[in-house]
C-alpha positions, 0 to 999 in steps of 0.5 A: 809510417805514422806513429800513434800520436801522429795518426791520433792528431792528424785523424783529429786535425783531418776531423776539422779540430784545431790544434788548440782544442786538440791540445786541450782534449790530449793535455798537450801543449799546441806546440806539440801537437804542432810538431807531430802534425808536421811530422805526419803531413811530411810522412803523407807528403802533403802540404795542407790540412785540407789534404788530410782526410784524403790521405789518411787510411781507415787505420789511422785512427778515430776522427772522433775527440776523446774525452780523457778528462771522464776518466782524470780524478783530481785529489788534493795533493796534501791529504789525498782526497777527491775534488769535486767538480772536475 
């Protein structure tokens, strides 16, 4: 069974993303998200990412990326006002 991250990245990487740009979207670092795809295809018993779609359940997971960086608010460490431009 998958754990919620895997299922989040393998839906991702099975959508054609990279592990960069999922890195990127999720704020983790690529060798994180490398180490759960492994997981995850281990988990499935397969060997490629092209086998991924096949062998994800509609529960798995969106395929779709989300965009948490809507909802991050940068302030300024010192006085704690917002920053502009994020």
């Amino acid at each position: 069974r998958l754990s919620p991250r895997e299922r989040e990245i393998a839906a991702l990487a099975a959508a054609g993303h990279t592990n960069r740009d999922i890195a990127s979207r999720l704020f983790l670092s690529s060798r994180t998200v490398k180490y759960h795809l492994a997981n995850a295809m281990r988990k499935l018993d397969i060997n490629s990412r092209r086998q991924l779609p096949a062998a994800l359940t509609p529960e798995s997971g969106p395929a779709t990326m989300p965009d948490r960086r809507a909802d991050h608010t940068c302030r300024c460490a010192r006085c704690g006002r917002e920053l502009a431009g994020n």
